[in-house]
C-alpha positions, 0 to 999 in steps of 0.5 A: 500500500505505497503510494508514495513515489519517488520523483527525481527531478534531474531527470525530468530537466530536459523535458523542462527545458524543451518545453521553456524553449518552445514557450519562448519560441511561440512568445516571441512570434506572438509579439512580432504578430502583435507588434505588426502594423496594420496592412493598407489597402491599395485605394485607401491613403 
């Protein structure tokens, strides 16, 4: 009746570190996106 589990955490750091990567990556698109000025139509001045 363990229930108790032993997590090492070392282990899980490269997961971590993937997934830091990926958030920034996708953050730093977002903010060139919103960052973005509006496109003009042709017939407009």
């Amino acid at each position: 009746m363990d229930s108790f589990t032993y997590v090492n955490i070392f282990e899980t750091k490269g997961l971590e570190y993937l997934l830091l990567l990926s958030f920034w990556v996708l953050f730093v698109f977002l903010v060139r996106y919103l960052s973005k000025p509006p496109k003009r139509r042709p017939g407009s001045r």
